[in-house]
N, CA, C and O atoms as a printed pandas DataFrame, in Angstrom:
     atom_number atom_name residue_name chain_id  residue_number  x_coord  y_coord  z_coord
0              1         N          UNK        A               1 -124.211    9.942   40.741
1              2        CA          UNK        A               1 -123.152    9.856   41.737
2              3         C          UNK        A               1 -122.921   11.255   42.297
3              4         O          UNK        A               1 -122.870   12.149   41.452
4              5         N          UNK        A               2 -122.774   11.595   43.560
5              6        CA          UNK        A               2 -122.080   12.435   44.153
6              7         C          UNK        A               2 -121.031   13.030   44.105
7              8         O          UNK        A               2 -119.983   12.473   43.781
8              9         N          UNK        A               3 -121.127   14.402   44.452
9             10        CA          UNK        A               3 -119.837   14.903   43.978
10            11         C          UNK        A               3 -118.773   14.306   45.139
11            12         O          UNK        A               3 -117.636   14.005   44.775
12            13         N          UNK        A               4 -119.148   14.153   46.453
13            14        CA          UNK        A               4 -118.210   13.555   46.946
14            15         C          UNK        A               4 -117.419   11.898   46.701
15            16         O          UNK        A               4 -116.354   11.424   47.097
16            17         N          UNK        A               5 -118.279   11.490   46.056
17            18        CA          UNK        A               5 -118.537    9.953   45.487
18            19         C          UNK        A               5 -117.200   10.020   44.604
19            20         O          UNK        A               5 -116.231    9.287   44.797
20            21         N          UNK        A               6 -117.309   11.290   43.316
21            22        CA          UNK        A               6 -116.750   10.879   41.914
22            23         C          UNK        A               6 -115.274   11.597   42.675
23            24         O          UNK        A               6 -114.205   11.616   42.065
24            25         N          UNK        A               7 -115.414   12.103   43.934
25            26        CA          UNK        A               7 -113.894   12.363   44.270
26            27         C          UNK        A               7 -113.304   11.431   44.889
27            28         O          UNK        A               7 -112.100   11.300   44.671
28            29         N          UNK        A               8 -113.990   10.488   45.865
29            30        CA          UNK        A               8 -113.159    9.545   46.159
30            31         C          UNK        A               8 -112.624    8.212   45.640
31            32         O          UNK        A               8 -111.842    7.389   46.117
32            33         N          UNK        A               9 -113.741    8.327   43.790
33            34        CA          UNK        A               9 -113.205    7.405   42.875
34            35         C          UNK        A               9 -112.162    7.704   42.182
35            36         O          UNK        A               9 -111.517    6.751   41.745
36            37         N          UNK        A              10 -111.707    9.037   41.890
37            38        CA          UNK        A              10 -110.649    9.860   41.171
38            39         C          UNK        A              10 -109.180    9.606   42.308
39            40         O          UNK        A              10 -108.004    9.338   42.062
40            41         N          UNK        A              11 -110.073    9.888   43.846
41            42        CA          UNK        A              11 -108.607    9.540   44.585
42            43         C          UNK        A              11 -107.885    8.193   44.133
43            44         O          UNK        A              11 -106.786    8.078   43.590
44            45         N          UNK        A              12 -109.078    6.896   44.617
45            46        CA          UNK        A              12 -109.271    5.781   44.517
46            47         C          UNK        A              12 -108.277    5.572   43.274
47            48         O          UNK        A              12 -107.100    5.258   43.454
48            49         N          UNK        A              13 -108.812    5.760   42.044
49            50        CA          UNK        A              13 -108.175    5.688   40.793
50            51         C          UNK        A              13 -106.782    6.297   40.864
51            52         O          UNK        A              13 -105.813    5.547   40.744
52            53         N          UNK        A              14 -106.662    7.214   40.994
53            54        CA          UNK        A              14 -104.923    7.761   41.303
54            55         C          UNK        A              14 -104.117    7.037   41.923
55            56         O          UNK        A              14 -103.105    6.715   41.301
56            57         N          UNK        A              15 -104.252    6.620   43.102
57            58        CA          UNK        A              15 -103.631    5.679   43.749
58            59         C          UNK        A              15 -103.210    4.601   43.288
59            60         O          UNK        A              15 -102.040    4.222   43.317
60            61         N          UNK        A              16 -104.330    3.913   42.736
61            62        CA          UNK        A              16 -104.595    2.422   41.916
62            63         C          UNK        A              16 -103.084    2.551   40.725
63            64         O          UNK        A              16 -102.249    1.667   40.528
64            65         N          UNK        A              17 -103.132    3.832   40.142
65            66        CA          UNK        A              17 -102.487    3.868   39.100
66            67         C          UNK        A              17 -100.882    4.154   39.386
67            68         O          UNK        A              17  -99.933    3.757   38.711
68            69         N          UNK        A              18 -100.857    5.028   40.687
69            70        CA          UNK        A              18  -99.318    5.121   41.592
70            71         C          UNK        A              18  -99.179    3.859   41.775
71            72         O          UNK        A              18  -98.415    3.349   40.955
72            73         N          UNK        A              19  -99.767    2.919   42.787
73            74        CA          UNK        A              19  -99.181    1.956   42.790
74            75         C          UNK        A              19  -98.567    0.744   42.290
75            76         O          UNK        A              19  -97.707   -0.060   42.647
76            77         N          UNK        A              20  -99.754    1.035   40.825
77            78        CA          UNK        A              20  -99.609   -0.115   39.477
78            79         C          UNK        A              20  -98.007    0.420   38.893
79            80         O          UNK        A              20  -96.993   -0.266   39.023
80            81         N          UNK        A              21  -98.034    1.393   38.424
81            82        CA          UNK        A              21  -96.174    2.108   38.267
82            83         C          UNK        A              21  -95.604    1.731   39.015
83            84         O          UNK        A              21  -95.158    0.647   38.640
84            85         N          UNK        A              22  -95.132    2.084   40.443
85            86        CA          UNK        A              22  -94.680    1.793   41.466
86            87         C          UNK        A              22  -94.215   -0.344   40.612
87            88         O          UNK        A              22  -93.418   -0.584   39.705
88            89         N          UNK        A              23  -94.740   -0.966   41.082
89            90        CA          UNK        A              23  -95.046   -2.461   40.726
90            91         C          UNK        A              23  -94.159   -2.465   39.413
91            92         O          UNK        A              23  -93.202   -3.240   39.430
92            93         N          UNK        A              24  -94.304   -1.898   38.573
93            94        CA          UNK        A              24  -94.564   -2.471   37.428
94            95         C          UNK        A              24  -92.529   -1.850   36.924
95            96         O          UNK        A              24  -91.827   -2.535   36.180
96            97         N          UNK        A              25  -92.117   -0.712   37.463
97            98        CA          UNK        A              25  -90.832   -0.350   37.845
98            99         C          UNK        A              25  -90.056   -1.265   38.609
99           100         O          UNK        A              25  -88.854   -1.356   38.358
100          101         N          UNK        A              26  -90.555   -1.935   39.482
101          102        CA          UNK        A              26  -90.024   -2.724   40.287
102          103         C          UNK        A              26  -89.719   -3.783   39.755
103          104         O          UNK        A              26  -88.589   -4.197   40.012
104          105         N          UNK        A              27  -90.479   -4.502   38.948
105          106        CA          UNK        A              27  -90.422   -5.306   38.140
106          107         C          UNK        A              27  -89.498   -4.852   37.210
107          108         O          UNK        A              27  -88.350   -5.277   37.339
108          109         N          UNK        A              28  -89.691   -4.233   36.476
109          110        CA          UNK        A              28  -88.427   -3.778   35.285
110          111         C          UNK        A              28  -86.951   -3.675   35.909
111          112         O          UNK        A              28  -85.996   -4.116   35.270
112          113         N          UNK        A              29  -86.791   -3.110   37.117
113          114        CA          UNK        A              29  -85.578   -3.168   37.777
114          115         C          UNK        A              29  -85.167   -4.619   38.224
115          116         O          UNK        A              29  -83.982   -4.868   38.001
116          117         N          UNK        A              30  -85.807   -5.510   38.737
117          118        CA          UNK        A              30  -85.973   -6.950   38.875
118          119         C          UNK        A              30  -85.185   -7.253   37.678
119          120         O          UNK        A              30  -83.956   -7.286   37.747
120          121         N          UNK        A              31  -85.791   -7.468   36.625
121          122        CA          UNK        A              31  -85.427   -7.912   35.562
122          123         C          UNK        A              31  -84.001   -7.332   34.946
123          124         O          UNK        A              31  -83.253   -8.080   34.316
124          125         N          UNK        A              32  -83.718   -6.084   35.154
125          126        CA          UNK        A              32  -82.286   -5.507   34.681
126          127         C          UNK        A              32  -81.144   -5.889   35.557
127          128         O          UNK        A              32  -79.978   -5.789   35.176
128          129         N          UNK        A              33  -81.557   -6.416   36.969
129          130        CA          UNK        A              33  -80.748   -7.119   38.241
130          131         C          UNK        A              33  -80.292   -8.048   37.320
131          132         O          UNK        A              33  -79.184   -7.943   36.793
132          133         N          UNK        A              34  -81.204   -9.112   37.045
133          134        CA          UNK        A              34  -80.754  -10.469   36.483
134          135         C          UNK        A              34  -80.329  -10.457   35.381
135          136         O          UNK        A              34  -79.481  -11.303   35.100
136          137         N          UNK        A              35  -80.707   -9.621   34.494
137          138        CA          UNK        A              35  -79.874   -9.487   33.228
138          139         C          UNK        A              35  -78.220   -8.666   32.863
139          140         O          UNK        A              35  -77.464   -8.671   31.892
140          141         N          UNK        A              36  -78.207   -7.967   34.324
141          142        CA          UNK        A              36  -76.847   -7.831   34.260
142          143         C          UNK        A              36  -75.940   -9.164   34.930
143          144         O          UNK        A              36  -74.867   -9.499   34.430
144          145         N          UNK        A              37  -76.370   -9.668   35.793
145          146        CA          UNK        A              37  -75.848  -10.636   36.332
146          147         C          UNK        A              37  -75.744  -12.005   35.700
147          148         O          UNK        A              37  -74.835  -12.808   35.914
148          149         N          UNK        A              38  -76.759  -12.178   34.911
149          150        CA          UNK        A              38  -76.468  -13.035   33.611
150          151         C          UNK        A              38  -75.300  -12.822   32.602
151          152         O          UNK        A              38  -74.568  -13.653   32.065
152          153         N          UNK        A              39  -75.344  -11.381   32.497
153          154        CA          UNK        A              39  -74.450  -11.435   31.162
154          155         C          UNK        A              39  -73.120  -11.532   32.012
155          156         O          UNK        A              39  -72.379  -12.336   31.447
156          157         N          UNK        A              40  -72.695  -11.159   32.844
157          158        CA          UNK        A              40  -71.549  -11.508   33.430
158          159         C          UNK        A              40  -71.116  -13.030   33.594
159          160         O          UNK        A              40  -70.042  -13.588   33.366
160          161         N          UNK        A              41  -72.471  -13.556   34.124
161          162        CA          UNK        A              41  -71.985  -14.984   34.344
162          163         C          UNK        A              41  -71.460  -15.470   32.838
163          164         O          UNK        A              41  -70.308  -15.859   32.649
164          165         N          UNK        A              42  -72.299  -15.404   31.973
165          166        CA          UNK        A              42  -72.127  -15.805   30.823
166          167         C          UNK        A              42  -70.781  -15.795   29.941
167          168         O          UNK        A              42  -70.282  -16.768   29.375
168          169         N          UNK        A              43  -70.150  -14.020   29.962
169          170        CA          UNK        A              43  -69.367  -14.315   29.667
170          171         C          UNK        A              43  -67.845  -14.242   30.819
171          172         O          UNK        A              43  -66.879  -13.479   30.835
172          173         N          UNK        A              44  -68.269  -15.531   31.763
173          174        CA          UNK        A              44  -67.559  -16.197   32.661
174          175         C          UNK        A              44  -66.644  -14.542   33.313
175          176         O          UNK        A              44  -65.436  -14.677   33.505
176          177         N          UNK        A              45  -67.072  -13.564   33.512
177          178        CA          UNK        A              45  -66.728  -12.393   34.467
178          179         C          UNK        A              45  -66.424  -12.386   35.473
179          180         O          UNK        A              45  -66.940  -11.468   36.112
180          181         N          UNK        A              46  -65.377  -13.390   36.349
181          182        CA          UNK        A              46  -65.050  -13.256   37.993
182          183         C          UNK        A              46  -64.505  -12.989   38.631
183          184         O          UNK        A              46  -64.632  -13.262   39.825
184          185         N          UNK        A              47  -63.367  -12.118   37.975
185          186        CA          UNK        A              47  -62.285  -11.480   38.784
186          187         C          UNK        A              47  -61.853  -10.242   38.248
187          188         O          UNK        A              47  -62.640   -9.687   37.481
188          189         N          UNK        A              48  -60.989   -9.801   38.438
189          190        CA          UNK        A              48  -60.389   -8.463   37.619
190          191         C          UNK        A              48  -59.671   -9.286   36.342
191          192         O          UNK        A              48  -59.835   -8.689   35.278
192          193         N          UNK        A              49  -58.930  -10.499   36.236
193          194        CA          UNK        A              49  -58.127  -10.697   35.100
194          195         C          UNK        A              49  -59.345  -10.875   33.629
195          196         O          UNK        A              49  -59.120  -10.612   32.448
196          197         N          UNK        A              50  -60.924  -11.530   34.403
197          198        CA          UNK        A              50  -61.565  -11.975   33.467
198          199         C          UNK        A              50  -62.866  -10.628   33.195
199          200         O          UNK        A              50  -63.878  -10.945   32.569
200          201         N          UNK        A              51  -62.725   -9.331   33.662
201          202        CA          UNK        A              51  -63.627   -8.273   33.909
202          203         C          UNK        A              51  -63.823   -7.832   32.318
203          204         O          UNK        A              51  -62.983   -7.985   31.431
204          205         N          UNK        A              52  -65.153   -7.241   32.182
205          206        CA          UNK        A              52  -65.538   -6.962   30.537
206          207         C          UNK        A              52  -66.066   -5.783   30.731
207          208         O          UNK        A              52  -66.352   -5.294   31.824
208          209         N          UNK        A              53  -66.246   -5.157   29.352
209          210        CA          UNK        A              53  -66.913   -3.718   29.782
210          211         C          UNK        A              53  -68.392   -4.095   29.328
211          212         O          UNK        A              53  -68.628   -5.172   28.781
212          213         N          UNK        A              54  -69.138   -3.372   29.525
213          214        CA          UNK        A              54  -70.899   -3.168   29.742
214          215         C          UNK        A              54  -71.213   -2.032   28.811
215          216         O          UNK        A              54  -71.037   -0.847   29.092
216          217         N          UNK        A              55  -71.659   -2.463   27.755
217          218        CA          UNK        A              55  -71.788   -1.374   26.572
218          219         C          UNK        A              55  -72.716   -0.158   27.498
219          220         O          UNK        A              55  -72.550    1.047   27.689
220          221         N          UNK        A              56  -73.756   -1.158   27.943
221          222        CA          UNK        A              56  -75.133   -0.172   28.471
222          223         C          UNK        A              56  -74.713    0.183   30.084
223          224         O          UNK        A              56  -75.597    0.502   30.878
224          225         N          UNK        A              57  -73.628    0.121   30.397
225          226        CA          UNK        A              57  -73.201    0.478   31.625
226          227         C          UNK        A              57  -73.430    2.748   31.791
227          228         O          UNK        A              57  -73.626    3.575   32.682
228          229         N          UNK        A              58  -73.243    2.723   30.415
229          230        CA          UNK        A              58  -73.107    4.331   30.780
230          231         C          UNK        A              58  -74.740    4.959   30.172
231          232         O          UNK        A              58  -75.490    4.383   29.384
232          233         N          UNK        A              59  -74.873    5.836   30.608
233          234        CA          UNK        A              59  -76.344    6.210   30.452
234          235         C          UNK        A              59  -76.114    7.178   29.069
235          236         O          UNK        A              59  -75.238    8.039   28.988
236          237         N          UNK        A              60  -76.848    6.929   28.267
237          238        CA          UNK        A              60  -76.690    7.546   26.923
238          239         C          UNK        A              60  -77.423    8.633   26.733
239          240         O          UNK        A              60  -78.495    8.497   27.323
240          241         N          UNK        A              61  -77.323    9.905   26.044
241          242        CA          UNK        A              61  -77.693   10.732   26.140
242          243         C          UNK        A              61  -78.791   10.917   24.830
243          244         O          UNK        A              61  -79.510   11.916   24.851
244          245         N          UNK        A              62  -78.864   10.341   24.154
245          246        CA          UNK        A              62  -80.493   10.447   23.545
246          247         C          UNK        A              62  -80.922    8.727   23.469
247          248         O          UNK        A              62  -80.416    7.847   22.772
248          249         N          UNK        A              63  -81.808    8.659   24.254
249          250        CA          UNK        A              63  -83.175    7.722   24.616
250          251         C          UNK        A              63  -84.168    7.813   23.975
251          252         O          UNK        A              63  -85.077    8.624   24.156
252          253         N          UNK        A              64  -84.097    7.020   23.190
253          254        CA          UNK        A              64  -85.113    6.417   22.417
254          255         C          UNK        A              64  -85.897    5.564   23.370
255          256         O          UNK        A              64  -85.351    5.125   24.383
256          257         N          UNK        A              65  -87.211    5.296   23.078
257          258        CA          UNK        A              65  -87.480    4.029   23.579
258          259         C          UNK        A              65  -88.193    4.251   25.132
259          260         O          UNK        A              65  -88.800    5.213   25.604
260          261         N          UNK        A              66  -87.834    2.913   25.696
261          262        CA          UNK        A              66  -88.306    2.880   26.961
262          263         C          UNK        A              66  -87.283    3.244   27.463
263          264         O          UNK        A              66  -86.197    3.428   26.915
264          265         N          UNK        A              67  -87.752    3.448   29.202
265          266        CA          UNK        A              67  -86.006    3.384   29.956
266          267         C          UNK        A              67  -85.385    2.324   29.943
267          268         O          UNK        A              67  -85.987    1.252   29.899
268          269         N          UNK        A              68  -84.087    2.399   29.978
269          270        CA          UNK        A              68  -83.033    1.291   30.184
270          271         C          UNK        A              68  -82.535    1.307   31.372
271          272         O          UNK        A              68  -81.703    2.160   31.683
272          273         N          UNK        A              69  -83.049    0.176   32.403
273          274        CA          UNK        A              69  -82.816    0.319   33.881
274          275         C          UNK        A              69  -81.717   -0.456   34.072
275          276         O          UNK        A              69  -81.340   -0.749   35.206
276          277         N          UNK        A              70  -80.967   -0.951   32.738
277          278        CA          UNK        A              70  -79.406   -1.353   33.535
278          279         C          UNK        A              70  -78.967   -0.834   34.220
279          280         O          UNK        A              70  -78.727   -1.103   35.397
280          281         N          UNK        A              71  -78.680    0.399   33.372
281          282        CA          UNK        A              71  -77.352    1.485   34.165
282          283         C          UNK        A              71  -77.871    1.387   35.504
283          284         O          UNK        A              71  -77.149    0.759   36.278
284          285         N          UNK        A              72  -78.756    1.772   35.887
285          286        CA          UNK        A              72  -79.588    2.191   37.461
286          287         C          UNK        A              72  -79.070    0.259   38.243
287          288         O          UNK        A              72  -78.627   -0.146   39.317
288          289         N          UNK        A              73  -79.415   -0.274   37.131
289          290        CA          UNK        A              73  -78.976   -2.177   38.111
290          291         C          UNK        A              73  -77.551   -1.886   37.943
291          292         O          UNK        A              73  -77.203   -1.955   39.122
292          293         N          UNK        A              74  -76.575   -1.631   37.341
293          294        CA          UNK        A              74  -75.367   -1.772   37.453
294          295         C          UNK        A              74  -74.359   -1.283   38.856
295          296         O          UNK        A              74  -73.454   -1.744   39.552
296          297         N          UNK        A              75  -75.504    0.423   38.681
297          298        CA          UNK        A              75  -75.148    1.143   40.497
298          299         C          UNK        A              75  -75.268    0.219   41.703
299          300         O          UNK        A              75  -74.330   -0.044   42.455
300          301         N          UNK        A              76  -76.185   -0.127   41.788
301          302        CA          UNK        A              76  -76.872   -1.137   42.536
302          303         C          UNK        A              76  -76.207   -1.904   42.595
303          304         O          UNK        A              76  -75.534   -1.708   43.607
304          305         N          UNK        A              77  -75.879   -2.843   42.072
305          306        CA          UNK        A              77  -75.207   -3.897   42.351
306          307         C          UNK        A              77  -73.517   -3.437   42.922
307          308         O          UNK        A              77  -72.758   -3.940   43.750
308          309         N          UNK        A              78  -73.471   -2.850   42.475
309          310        CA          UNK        A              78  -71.745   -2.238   42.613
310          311         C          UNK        A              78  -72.017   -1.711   44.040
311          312         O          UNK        A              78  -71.429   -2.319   44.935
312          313         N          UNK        A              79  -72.563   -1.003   44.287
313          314        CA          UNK        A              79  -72.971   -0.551   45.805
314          315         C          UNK        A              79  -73.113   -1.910   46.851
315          316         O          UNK        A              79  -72.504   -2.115   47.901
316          317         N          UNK        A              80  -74.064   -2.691   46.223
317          318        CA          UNK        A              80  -74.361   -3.828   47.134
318          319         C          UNK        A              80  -72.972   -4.603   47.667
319          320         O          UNK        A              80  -72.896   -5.280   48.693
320          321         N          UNK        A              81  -71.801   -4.310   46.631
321          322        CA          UNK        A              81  -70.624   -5.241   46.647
322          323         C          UNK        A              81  -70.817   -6.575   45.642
323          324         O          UNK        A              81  -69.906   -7.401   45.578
324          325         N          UNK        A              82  -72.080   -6.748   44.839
325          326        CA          UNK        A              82  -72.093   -7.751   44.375
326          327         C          UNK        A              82  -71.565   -8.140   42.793
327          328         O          UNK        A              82  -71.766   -9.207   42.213
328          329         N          UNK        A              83  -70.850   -6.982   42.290
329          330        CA          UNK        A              83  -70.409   -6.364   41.297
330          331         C          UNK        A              83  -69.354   -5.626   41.320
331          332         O          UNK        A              83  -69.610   -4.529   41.815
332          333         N          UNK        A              84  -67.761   -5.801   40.850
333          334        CA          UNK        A              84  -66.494   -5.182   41.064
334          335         C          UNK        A              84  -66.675   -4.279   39.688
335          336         O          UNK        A              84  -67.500   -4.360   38.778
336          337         N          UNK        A              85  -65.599   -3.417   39.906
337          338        CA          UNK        A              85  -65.323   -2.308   39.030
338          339         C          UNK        A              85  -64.030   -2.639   38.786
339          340         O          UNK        A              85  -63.620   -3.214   39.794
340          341         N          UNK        A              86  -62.976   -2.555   37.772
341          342        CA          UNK        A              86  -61.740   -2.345   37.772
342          343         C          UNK        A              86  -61.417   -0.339   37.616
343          344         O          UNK        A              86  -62.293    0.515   37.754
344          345         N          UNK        A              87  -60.305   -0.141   37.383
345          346        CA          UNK        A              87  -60.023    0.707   37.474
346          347         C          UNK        A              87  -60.629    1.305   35.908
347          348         O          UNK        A              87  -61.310    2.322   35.777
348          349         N          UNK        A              88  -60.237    0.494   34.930
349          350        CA          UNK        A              88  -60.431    0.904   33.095
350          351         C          UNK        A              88  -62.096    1.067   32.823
351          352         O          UNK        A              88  -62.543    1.519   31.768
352          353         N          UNK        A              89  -62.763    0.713   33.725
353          354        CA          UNK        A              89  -64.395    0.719   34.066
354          355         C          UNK        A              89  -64.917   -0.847   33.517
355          356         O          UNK        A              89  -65.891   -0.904   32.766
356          357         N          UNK        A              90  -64.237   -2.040   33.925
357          358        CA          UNK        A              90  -64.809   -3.040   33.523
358          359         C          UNK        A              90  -65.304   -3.562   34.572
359          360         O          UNK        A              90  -64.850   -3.330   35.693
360          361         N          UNK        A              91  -66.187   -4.245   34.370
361          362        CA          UNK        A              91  -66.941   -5.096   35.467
362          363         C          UNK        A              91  -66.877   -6.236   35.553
363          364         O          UNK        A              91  -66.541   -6.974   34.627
364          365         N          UNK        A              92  -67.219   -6.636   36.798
365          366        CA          UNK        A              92  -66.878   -8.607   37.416
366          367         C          UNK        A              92  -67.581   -8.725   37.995
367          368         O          UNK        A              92  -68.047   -7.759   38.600
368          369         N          UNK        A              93  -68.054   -9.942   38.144
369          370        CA          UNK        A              93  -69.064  -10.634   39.261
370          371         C          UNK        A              93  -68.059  -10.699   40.378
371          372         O          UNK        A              93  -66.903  -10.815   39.972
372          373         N          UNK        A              94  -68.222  -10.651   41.797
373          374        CA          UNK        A              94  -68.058  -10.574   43.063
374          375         C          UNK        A              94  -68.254  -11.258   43.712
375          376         O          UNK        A              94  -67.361  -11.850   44.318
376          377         N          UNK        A              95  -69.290  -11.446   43.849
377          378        CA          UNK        A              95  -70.352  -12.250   44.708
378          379         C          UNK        A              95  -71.128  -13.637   43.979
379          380         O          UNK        A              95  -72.354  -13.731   43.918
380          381         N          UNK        A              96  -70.351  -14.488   43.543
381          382        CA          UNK        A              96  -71.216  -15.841   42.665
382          383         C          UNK        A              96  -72.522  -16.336   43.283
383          384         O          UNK        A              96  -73.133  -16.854   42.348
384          385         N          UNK        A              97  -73.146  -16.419   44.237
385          386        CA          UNK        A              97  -73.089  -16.904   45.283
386          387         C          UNK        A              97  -75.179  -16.249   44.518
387          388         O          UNK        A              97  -76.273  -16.805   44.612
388          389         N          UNK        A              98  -74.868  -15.288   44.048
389          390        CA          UNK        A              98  -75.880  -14.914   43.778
390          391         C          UNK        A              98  -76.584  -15.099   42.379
391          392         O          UNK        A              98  -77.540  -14.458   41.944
392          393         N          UNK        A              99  -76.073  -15.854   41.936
393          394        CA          UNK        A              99  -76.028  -16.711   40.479
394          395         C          UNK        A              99  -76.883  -17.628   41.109
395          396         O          UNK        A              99  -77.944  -17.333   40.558
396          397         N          UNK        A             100  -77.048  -18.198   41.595
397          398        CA          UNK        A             100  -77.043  -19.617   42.251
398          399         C          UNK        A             100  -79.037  -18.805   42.805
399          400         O          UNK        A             100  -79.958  -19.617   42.718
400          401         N          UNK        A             101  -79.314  -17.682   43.173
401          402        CA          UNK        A             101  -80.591  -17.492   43.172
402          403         C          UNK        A             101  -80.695  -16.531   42.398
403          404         O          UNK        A             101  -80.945  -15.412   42.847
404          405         N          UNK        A             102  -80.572  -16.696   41.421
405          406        CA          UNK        A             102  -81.348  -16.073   40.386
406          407         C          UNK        A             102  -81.575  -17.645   39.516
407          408         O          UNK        A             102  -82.488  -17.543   38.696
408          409         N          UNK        A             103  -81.154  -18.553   39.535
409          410        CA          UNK        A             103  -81.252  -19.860   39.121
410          411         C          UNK        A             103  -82.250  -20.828   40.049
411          412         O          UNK        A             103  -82.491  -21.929   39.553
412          413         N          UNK        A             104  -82.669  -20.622   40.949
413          414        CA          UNK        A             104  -83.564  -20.738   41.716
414          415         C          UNK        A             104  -84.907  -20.009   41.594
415          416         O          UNK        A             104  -85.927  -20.607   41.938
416          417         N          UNK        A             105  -84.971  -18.828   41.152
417          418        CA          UNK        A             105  -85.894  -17.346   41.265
418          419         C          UNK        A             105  -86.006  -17.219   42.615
419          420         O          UNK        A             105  -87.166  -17.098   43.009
420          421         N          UNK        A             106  -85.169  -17.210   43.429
421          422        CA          UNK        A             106  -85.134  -16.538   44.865
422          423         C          UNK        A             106  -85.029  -15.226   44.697
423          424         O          UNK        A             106  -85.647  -14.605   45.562
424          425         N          UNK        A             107  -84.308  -14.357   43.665
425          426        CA          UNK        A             107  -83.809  -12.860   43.669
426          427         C          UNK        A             107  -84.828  -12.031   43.494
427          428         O          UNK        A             107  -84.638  -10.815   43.468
């Protein structure tokens, strides 16, 4: 093979591997969407009177492990509006509406 050859398989390959991460993050964030929005539904979270706190809501300072892309879904959602805050830092579902596709797999 060519030296120009084994460089545009190394590009080739780099890319392949950005984009497989890329994917594969996306997916993990996917999945921390619905699992915060589950546990809310679950334990029936819909207003400020019924709001709970989120153990994994705060980002912990020694990480073990993989990342934990709640915290990062929790922003998110709170930004989107689809997720209330109270003042004491508890959280509520907002938006039900989005229960309803993640029960579908529309989300």
């Amino acid at each position: 093979m060519t030296e120009a050859g084994q460089i545009i398989l190394g590009v080739c390959l780099l890319l392949g591997a950005f984009i497989l991460t890329r994917k594969v993050n996306a997916w993990r964030m996917k999945k921390a969407l619905i699992s915060v929005i589950r546990d809310l539904e679950l334990r029936a979270a819909f207003d400020l009177s019924s709001a709970i706190e989120l153990p994994y809501a705060r980002v912990s300072l020694f990480r073990f492990g993989t990342r934990d892309f709640r915290p990062k879904a929790i922003q998110y959602l709170v930004s989107q509006n689809i997720v209330g805050v109270t003042q004491e830092g508890k959280y509520y579902l907002k938006d039900r509406s989005v229960v309803s596709l993640i029960s579908e797999n529309q989300f």
